[in-house]
N, C-alpha and C positions, 0 to 999 in steps of 0.2 A: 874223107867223111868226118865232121866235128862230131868230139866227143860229147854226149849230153851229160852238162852235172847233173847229181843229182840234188834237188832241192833241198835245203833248209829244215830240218826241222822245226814245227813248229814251236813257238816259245809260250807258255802261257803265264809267266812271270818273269819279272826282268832278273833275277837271278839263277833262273833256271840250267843247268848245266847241258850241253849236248845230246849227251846219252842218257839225259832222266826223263822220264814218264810220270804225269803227275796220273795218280791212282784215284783221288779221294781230294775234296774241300767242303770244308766248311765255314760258317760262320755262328759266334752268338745269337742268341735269341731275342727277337726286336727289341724285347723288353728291357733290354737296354738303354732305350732312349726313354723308358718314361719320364726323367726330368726334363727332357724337352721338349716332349707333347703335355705337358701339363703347364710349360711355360709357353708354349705355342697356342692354349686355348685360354691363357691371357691375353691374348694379342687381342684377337675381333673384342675383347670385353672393355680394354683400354681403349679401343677406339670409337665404342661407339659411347663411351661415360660420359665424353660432354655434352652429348647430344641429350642421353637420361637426366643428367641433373639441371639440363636447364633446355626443356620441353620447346621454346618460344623459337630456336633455330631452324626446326622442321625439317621435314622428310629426306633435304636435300644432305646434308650436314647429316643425319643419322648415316645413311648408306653411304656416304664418302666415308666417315670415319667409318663403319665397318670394312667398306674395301680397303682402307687402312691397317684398319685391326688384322686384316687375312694376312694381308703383306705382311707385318712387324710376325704374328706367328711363324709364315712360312721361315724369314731368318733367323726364329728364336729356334725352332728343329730343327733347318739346315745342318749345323755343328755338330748335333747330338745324330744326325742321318748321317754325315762321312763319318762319321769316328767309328757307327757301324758298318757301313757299309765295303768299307776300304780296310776294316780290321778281318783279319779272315786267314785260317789255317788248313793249309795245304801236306799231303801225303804223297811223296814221288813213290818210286820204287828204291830210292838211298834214302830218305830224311824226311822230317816231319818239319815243316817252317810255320813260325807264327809270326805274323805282321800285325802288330798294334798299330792302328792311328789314334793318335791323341790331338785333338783340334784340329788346326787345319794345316801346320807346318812341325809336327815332330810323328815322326813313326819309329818304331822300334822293330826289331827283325829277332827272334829267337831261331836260331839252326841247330837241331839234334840229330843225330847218323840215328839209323830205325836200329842200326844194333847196339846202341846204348841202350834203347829202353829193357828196361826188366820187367814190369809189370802194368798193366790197366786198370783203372778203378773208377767209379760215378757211383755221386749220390745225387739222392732227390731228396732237399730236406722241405718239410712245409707244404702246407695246403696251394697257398701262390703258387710255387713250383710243381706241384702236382699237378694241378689244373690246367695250369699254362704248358703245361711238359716240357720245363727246362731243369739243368742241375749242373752240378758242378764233376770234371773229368780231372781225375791224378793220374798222371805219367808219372811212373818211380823211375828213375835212374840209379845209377852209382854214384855219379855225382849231386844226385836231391831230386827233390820232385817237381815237377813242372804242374802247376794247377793251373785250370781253364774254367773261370765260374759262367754261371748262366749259358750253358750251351742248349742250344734246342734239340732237345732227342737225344739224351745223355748215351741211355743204354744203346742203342742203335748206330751214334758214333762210334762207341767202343767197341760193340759188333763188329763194325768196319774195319776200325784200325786193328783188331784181332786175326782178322780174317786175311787180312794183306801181311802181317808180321808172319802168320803162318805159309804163306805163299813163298812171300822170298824167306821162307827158311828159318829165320830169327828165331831163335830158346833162349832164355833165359839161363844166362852160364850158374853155373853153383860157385859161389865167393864164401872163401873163411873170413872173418871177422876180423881177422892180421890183414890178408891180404887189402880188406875193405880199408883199414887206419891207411895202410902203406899209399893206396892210392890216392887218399885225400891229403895225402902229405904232400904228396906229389905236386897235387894240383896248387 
């Protein structure tokens, strides 16, 4: 009788390890693309201008150049929509990963062990961000802080990742202020 393998774990990131479990993701807060919905609602305005400043073209010429104007928008937000959409921070049950995309051919990858981190922090500065309910998340480490601005649901992330730090176990160790020199010497 064949032995049946057993299946794969699933992978939900391509760096993802074997044995990890992802717990928790996020991402920024849309509001990150406003420079490119604000260049995106120049689009239909640029295409339908030569039709406004010279009236004798008519109706046909108006609304081609607005189906114009849509299209030049939709590729003025594209760039600013992956950069959000494909940027995006992830919590296994070992490490906290953050994937920056910047355009459309550079991403960055930050990897932290969850028992590095020492502490959690968000603010919400401003009316904007109050309103909208974004702010900005400090991750302290040993080795520096890792800041996360414009995240949607500051307090509620942090909730989160407090909530799983406490799960698998994680304290924040007590460091003397030698040992803290020693180990940035190190690094």
């Amino acid at each position: 009788m064949p032995k049946k393998e057993k299946p794969a774990p699933q992978k939900y990131f391509e760096d993802q390890f074997d044995d990890e479990e992802v717990l928790f993701v996020f991402r920024k807060h849309p509001i990150v693309m406003r420079k490119g919905l604000v260049m995106a609602c120049l689009g239909p305005l640029i295409g339908v201008l030569p039709a406004a400043i010279r009236p004798s073209l008519g109706f046909g010429f108006f609304f081609g150049g607005l189906a114009a104007g849509f299209i030049l928008g939709f590729l003025l937000i594209l760039p600013s929509w992956i950069a959000w959409y494909y940027s995006v921070f992830i919590i296994t049950d070992q490490r906290f990963i953050q994937i920056t995309q910047k355009g459309l051919f550079h991403r960055s990858v930050v990897d932290l062990g969850l028992a590095k981190i020492q502490s959690t922090n968000y603010e919400v500065r401003g009316i904007q961000a109050t309103l909208l309910g974004f702010g900005t998340i400090v991750i302290q480490t040993y080795m520096g802080d890792m800041v996360v601005h414009e995240v949607h649901h500051p307090a509620k992330v942090i909730r989160k990742l407090a909530n799983i730090l406490r799960e698998q176990g994680i304290v924040a160790e007590e460091i003397s202020p030698e040992e803290a020199e020693l180990q940035e010497e190190e690094a």
